[in-house]
PDB file of N, CA, C, O and CB in Angstrom:
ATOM      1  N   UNK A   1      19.058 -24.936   1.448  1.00  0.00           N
ATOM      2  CA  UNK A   1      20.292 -24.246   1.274  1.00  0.00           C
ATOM      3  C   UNK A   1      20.846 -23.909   2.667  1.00  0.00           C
ATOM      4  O   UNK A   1      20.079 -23.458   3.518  1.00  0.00           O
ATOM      5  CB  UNK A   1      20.099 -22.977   0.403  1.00  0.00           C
ATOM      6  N   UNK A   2      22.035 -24.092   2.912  1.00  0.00           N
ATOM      7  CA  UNK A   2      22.667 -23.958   4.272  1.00  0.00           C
ATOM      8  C   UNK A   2      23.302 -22.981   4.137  1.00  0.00           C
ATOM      9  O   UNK A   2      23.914 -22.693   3.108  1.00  0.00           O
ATOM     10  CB  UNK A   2      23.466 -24.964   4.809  1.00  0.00           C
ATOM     11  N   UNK A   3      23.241 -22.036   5.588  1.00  0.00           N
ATOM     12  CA  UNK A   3      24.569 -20.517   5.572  1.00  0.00           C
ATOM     13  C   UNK A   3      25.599 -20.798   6.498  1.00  0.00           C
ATOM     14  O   UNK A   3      25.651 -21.281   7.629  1.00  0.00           O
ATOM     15  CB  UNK A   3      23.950 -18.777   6.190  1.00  0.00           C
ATOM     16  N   UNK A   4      26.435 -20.329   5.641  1.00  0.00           N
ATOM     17  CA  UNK A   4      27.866 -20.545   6.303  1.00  0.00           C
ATOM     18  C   UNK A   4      27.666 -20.158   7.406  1.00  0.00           C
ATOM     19  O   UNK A   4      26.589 -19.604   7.622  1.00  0.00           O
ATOM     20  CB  UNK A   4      29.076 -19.881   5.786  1.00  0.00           C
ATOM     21  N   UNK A   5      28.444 -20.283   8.275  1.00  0.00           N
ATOM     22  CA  UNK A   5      28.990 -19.504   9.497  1.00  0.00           C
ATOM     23  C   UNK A   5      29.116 -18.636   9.901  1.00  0.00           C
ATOM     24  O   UNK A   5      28.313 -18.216  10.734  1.00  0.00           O
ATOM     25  CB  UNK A   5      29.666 -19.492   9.755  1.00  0.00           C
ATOM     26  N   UNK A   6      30.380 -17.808   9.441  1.00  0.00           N
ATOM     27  CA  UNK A   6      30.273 -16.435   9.215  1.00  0.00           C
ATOM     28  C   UNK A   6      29.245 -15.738   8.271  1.00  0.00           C
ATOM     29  O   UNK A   6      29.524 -14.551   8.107  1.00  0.00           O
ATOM     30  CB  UNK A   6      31.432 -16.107   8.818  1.00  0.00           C
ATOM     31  N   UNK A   7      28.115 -16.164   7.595  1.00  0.00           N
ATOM     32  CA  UNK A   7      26.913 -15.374   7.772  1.00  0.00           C
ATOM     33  C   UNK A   7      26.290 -15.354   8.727  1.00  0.00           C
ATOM     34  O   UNK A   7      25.690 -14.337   9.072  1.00  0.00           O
ATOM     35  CB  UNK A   7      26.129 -15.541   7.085  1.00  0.00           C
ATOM     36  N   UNK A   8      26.258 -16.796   9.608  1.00  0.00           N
ATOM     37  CA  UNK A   8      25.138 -16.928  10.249  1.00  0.00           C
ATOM     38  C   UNK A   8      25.618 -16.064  11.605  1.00  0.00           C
ATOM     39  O   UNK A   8      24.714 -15.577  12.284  1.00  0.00           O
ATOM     40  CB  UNK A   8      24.669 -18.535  10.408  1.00  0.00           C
ATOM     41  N   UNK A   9      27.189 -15.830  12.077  1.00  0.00           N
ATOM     42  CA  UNK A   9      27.051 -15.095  13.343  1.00  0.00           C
ATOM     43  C   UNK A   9      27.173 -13.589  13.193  1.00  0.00           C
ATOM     44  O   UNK A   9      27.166 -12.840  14.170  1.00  0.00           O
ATOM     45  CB  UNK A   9      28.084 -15.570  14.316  1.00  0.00           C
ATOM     46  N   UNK A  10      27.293 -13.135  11.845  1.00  0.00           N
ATOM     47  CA  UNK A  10      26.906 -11.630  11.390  1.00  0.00           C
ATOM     48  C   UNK A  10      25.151 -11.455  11.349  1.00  0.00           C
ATOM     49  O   UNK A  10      24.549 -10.382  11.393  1.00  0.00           O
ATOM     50  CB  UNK A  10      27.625 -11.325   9.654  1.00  0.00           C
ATOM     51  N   UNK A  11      24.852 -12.133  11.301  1.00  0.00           N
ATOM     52  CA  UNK A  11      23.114 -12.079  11.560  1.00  0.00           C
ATOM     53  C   UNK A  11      22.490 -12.275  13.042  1.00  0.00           C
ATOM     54  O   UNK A  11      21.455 -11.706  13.389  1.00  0.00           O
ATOM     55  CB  UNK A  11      22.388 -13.349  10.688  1.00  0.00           C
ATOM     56  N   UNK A  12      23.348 -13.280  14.006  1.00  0.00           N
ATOM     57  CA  UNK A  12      23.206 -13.410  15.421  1.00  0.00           C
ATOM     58  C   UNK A  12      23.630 -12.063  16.067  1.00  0.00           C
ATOM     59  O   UNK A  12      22.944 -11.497  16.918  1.00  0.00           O
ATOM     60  CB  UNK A  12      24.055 -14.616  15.956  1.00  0.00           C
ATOM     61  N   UNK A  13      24.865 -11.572  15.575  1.00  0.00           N
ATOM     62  CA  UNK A  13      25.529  -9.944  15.832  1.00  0.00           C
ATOM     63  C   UNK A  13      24.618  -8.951  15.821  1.00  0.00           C
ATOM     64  O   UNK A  13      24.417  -8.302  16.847  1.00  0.00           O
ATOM     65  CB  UNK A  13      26.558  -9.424  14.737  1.00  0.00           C
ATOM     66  N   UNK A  14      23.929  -8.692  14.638  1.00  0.00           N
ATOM     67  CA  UNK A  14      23.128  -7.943  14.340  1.00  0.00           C
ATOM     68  C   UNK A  14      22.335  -7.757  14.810  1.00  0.00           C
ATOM     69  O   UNK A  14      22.092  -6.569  15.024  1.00  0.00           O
ATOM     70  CB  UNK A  14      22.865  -7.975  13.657  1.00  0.00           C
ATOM     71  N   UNK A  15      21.230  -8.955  15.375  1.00  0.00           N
ATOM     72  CA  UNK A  15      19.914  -8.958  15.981  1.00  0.00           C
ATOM     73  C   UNK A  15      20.232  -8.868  17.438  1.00  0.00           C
ATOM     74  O   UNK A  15      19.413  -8.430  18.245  1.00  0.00           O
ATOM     75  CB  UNK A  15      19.027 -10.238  15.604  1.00  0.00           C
ATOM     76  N   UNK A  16      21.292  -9.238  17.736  1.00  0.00           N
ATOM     77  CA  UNK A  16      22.223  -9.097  19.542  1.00  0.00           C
ATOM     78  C   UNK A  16      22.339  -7.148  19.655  1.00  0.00           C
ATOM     79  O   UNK A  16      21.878  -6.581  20.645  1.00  0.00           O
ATOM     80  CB  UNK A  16      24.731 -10.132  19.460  1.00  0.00           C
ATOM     81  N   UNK A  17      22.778  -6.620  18.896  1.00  0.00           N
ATOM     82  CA  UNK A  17      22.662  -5.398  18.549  1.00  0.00           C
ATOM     83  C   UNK A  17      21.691  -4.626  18.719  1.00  0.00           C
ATOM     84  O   UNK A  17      21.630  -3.679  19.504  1.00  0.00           O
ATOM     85  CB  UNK A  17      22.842  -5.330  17.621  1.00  0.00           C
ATOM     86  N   UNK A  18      20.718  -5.085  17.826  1.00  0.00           N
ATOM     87  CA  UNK A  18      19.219  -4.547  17.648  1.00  0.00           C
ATOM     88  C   UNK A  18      18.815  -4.363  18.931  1.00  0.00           C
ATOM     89  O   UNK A  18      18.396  -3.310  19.412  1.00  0.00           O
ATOM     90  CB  UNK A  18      18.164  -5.502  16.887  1.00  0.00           C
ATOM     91  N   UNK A  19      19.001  -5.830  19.693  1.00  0.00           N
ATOM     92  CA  UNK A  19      17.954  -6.390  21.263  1.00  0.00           C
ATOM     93  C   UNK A  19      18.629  -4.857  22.028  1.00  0.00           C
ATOM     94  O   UNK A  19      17.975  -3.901  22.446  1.00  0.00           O
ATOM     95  CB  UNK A  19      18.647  -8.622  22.456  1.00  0.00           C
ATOM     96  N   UNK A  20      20.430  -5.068  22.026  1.00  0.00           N
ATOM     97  CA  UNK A  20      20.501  -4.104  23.355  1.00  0.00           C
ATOM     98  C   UNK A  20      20.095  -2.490  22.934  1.00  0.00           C
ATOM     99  O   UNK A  20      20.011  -1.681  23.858  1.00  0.00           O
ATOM    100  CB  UNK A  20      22.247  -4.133  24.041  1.00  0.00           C
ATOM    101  N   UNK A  21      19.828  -2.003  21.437  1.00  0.00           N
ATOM    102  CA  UNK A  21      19.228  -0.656  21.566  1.00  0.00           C
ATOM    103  C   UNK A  21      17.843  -0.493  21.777  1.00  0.00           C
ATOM    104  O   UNK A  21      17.306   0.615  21.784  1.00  0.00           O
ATOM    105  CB  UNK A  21      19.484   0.051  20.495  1.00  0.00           C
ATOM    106  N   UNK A  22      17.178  -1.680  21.968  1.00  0.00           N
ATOM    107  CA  UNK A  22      15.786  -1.671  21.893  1.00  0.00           C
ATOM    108  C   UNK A  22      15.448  -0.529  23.679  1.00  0.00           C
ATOM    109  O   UNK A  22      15.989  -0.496  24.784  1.00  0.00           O
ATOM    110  CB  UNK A  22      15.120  -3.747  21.808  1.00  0.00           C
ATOM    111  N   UNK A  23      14.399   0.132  23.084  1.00  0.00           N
ATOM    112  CA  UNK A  23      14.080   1.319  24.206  1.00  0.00           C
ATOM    113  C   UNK A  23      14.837   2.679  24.852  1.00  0.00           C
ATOM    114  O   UNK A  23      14.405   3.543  25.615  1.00  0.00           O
ATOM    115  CB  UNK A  23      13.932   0.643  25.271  1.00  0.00           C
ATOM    116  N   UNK A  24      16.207   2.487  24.190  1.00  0.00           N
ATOM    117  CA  UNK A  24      16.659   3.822  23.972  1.00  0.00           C
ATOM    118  C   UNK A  24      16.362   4.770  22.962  1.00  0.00           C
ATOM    119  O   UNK A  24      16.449   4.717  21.735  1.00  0.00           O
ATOM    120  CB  UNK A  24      17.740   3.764  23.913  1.00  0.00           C
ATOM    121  N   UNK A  25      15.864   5.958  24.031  1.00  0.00           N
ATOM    122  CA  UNK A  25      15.221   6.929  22.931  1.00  0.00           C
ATOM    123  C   UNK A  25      16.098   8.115  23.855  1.00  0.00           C
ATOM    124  O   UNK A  25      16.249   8.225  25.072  1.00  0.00           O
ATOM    125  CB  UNK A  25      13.096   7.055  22.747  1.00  0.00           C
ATOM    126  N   UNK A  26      16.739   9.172  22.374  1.00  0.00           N
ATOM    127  CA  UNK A  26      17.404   9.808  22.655  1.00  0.00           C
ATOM    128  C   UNK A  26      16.663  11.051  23.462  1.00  0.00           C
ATOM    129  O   UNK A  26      15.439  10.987  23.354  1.00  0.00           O
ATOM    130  CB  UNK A  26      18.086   9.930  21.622  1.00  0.00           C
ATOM    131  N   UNK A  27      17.179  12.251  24.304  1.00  0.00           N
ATOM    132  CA  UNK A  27      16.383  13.166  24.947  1.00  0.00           C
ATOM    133  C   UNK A  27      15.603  14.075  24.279  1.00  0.00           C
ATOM    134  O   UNK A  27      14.592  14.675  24.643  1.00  0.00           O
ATOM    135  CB  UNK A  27      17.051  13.796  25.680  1.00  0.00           C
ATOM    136  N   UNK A  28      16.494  14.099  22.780  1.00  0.00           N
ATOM    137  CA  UNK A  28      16.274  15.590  21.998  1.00  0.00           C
ATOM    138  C   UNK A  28      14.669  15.267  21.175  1.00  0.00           C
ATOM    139  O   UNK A  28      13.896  16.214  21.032  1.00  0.00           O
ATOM    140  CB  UNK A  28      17.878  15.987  20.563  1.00  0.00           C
ATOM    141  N   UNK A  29      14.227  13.649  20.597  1.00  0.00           N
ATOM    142  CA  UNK A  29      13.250  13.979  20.055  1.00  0.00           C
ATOM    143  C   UNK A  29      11.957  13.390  21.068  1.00  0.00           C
ATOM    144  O   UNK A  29      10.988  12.672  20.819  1.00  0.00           O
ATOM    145  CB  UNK A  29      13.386  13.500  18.617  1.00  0.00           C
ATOM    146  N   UNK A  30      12.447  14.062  22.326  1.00  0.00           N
ATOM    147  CA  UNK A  30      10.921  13.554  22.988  1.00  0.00           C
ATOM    148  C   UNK A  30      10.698  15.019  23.050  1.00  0.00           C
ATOM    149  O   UNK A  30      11.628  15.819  22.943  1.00  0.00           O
ATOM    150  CB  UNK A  30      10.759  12.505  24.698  1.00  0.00           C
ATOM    151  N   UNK A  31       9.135  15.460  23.269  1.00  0.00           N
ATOM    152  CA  UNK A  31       8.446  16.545  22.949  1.00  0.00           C
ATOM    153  C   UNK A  31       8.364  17.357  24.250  1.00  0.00           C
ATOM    154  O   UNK A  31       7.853  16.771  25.204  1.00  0.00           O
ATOM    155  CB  UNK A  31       7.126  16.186  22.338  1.00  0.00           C
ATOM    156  N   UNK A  32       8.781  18.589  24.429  1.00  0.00           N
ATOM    157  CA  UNK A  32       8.870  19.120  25.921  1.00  0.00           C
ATOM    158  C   UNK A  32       7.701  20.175  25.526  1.00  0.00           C
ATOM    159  O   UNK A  32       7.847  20.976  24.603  1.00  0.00           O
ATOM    160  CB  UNK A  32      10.592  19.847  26.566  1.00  0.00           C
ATOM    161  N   UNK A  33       6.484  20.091  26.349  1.00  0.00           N
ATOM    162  CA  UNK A  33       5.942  21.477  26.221  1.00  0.00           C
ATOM    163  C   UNK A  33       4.099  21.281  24.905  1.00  0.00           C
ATOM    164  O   UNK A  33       3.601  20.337  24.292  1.00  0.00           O
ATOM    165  CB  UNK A  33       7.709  22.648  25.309  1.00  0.00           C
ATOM    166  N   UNK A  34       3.808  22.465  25.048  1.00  0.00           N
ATOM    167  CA  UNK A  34       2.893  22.575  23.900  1.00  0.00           C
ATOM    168  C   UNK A  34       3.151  23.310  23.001  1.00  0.00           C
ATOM    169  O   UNK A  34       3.239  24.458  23.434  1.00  0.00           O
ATOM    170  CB  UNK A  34       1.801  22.893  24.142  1.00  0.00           C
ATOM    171  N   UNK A  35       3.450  23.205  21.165  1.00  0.00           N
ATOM    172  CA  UNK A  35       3.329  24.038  20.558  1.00  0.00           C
ATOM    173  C   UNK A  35       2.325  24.235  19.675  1.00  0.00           C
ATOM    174  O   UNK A  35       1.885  23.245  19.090  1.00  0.00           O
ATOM    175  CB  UNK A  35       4.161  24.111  20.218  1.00  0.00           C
ATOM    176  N   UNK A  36       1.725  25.643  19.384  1.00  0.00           N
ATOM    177  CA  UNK A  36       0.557  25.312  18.130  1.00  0.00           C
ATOM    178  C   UNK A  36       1.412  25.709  16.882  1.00  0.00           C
ATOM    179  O   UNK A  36       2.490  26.302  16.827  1.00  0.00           O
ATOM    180  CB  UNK A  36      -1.099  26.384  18.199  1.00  0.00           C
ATOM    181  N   UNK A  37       0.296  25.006  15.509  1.00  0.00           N
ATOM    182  CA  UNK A  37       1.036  24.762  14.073  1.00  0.00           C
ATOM    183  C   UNK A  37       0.729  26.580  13.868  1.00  0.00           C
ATOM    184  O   UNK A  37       1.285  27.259  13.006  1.00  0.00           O
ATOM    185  CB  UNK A  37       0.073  23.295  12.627  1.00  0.00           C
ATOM    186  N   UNK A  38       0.295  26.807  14.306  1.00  0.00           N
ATOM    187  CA  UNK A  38      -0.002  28.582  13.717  1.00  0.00           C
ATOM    188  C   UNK A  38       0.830  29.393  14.604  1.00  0.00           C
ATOM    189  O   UNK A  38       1.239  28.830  15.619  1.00  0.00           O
ATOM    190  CB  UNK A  38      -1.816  29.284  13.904  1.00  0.00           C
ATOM    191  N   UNK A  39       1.205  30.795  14.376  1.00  0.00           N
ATOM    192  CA  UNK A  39       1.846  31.145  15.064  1.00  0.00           C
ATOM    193  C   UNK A  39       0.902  32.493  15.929  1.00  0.00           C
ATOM    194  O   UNK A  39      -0.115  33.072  15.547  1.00  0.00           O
ATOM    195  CB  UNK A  39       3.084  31.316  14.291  1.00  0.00           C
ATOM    196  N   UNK A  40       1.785  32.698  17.323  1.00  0.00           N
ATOM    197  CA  UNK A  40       0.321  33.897  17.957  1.00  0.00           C
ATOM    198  C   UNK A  40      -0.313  34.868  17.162  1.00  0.00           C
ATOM    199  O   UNK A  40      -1.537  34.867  17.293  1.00  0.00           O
ATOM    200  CB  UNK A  40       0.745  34.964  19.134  1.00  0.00           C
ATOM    201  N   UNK A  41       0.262  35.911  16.178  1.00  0.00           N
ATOM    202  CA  UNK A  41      -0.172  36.923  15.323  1.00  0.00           C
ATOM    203  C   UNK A  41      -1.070  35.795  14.610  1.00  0.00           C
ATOM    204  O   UNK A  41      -2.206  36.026  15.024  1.00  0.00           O
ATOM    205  CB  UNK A  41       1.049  37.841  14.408  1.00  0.00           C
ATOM    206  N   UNK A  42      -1.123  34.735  13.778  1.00  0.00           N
ATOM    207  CA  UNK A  42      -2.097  34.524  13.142  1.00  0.00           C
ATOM    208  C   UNK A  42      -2.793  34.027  13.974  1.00  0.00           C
ATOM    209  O   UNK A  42      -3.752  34.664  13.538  1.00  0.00           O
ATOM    210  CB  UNK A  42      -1.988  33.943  12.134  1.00  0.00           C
ATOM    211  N   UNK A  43      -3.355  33.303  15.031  1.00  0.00           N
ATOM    212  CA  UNK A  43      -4.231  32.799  15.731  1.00  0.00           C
ATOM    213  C   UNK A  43      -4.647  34.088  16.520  1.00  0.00           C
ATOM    214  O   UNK A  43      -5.821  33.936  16.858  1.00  0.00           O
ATOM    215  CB  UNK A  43      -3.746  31.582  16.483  1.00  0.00           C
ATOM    216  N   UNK A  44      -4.196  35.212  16.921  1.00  0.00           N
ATOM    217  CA  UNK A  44      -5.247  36.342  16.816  1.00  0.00           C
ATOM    218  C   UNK A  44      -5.595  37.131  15.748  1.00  0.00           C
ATOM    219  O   UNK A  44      -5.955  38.116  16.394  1.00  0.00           O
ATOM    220  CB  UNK A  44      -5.000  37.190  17.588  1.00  0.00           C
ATOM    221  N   UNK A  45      -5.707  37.343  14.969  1.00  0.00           N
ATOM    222  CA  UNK A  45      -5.801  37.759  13.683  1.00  0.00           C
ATOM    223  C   UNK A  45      -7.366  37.109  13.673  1.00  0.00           C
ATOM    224  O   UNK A  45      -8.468  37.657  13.695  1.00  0.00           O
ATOM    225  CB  UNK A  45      -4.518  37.174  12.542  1.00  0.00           C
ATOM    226  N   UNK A  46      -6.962  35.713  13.629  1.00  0.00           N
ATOM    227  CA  UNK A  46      -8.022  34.429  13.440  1.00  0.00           C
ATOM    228  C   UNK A  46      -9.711  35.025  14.149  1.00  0.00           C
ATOM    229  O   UNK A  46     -10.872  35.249  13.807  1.00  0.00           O
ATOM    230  CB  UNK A  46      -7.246  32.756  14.581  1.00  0.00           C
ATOM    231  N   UNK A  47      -8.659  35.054  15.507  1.00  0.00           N
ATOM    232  CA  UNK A  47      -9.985  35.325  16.076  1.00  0.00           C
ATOM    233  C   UNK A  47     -10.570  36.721  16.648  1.00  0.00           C
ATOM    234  O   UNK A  47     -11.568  36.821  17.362  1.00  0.00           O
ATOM    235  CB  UNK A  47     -10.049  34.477  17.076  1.00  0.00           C
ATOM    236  N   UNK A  48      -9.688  37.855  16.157  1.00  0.00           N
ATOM    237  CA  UNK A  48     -10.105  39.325  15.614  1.00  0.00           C
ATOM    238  C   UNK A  48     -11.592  38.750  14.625  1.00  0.00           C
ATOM    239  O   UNK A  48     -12.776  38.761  14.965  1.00  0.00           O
ATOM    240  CB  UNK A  48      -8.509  40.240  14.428  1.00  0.00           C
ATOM    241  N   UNK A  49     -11.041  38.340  13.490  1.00  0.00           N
ATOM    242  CA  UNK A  49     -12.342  38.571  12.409  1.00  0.00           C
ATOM    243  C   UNK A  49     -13.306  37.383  12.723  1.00  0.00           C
ATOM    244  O   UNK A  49     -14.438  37.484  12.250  1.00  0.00           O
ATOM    245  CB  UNK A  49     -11.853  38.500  10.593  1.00  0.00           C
ATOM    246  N   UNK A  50     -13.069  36.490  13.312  1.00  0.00           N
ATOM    247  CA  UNK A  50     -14.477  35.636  13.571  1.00  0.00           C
ATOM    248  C   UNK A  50     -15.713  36.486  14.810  1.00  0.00           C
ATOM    249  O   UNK A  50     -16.920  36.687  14.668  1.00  0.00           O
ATOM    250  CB  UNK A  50     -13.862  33.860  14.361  1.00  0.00           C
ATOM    251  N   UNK A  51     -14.904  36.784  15.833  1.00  0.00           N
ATOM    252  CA  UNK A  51     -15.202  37.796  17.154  1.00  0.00           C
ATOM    253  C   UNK A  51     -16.191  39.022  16.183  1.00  0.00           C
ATOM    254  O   UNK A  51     -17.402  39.201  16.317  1.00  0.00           O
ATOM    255  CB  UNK A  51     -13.320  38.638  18.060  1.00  0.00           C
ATOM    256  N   UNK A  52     -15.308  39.722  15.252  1.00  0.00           N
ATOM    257  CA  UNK A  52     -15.954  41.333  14.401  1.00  0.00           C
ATOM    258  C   UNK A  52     -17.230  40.885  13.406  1.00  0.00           C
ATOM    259  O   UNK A  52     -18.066  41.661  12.943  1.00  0.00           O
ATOM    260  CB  UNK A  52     -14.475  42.231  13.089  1.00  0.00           C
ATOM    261  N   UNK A  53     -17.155  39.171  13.159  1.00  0.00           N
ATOM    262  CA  UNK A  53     -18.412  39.226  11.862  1.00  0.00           C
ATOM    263  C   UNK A  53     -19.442  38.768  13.046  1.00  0.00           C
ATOM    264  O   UNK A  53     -20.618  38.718  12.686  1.00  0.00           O
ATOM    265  CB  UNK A  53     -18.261  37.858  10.115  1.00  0.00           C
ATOM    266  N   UNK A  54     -19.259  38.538  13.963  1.00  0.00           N
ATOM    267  CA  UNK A  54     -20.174  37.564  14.985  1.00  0.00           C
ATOM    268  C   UNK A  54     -20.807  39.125  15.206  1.00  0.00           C
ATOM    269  O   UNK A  54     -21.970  39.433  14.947  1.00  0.00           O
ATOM    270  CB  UNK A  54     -19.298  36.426  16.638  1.00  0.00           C
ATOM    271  N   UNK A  55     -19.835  39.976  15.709  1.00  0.00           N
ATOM    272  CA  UNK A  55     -20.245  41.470  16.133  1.00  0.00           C
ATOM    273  C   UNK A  55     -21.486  42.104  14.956  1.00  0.00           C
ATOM    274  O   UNK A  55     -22.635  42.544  14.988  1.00  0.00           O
ATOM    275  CB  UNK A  55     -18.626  42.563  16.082  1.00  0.00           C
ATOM    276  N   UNK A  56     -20.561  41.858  14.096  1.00  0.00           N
ATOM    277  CA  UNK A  56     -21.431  42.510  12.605  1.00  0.00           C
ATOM    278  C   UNK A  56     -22.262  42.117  12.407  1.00  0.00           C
ATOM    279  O   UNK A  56     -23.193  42.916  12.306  1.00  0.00           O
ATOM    280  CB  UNK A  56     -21.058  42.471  11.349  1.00  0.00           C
ATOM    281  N   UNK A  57     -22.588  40.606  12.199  1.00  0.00           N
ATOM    282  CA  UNK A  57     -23.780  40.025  11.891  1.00  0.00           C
ATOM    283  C   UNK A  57     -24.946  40.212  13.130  1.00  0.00           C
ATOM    284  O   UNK A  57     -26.113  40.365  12.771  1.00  0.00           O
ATOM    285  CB  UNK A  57     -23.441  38.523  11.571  1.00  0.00           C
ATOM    286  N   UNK A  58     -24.681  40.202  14.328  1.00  0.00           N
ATOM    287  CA  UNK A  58     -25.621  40.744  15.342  1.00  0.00           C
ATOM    288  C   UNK A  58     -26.259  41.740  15.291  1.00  0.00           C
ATOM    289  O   UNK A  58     -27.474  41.780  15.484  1.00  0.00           O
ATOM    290  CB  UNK A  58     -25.206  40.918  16.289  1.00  0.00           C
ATOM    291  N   UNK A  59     -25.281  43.060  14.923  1.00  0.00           N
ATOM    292  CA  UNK A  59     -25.671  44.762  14.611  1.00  0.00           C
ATOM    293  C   UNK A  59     -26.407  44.306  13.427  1.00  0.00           C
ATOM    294  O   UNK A  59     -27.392  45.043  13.445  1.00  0.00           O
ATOM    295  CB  UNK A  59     -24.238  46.111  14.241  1.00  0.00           C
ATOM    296  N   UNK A  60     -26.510  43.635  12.539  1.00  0.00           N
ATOM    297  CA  UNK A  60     -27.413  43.572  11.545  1.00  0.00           C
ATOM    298  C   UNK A  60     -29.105  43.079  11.949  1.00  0.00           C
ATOM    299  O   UNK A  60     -30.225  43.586  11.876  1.00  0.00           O
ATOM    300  CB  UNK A  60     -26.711  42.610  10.565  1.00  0.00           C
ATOM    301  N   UNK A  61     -28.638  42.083  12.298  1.00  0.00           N
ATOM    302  CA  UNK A  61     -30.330  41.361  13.271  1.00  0.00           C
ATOM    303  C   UNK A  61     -30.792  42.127  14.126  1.00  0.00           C
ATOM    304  O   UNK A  61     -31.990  41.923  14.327  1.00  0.00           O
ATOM    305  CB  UNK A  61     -30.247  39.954  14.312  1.00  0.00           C
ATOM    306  N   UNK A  62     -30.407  42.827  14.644  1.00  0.00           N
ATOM    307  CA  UNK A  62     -30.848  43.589  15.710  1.00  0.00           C
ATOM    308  C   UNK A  62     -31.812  44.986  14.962  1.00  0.00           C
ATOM    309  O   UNK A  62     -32.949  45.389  15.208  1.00  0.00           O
ATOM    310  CB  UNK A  62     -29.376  44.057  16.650  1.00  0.00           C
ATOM    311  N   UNK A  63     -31.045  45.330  14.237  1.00  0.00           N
ATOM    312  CA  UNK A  63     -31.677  46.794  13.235  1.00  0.00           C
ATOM    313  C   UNK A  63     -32.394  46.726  12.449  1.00  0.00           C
ATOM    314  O   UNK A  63     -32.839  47.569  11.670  1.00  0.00           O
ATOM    315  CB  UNK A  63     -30.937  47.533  12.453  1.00  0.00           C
ATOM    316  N   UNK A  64     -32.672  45.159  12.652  1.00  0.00           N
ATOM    317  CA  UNK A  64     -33.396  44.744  11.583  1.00  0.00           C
ATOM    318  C   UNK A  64     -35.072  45.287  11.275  1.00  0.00           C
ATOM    319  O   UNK A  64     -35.242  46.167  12.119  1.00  0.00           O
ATOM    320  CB  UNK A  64     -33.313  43.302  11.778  1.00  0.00           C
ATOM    321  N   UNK A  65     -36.260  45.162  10.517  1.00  0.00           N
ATOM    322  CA  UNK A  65     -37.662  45.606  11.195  1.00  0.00           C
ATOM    323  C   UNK A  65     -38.332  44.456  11.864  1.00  0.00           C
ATOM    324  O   UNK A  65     -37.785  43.360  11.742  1.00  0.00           O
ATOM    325  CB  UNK A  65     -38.724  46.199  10.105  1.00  0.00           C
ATOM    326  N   UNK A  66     -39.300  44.530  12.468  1.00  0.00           N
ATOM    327  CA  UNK A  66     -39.619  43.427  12.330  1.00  0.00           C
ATOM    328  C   UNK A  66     -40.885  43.156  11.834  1.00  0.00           C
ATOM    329  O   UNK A  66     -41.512  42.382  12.557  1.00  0.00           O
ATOM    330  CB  UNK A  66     -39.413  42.938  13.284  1.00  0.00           C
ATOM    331  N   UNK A  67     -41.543  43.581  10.718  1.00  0.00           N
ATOM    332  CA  UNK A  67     -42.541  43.666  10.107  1.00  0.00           C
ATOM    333  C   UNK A  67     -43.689  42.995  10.463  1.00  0.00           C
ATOM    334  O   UNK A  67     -44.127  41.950   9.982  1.00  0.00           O
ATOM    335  CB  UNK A  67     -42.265  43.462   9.120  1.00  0.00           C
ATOM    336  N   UNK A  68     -44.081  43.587  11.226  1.00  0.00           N
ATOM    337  CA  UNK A  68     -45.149  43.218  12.281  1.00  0.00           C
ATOM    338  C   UNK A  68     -45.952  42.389  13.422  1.00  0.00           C
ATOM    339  O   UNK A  68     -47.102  42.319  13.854  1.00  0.00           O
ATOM    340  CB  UNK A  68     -45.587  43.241  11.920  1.00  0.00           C
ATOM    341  N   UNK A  69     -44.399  41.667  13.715  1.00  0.00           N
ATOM    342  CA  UNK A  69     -44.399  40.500  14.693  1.00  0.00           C
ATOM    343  C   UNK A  69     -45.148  41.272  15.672  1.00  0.00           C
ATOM    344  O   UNK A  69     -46.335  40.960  15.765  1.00  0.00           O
ATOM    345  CB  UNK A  69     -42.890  39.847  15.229  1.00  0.00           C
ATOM    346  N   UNK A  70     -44.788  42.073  16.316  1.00  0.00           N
ATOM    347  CA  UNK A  70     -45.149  42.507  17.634  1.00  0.00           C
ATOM    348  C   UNK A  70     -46.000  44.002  17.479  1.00  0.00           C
ATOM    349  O   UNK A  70     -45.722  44.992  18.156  1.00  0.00           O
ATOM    350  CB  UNK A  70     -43.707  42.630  18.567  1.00  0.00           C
ATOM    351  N   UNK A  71     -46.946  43.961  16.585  1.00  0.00           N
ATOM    352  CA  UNK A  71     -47.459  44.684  16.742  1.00  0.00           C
ATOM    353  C   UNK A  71     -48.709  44.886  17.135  1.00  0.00           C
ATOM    354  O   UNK A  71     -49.139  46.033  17.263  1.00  0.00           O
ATOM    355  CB  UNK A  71     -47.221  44.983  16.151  1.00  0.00           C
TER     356      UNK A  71
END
């Protein structure tokens, strides 16, 4: 099956098109900076209660007896 003409230089257009945007990337979606997905109040929050059970669970081992290891 053969394409006319005027398909065939609307398809040469097109891909001539394509070539000259190839590697323009606009300023706005390149990434400036670091952000985290959490925000500061919850990422200390976070590590308030991991820091307090680490605390807690220590004060526990520690008070613990030690039923006659070292005696």
């Amino acid at each position: 099956m053969t394409t006319s003409r005027r398909l065939a230089d609307r398809k040469i257009a097109k891909f001539e098109k394509n070539i000259t945007k190839r590697g323009a990337v606009p300023e706005t979606s390149v990434k400036k900076g670091y952000e985290y997905p959490v925000g500061p109040i919850l990422l200390g929050f976070f590590v308030f209660v991991v820091i307090g059970s680490c605390k807690f669970s220590l004060s526990i081992i520690v008070n613990l007896p030690c039923y006659g290891f070292f005696d």
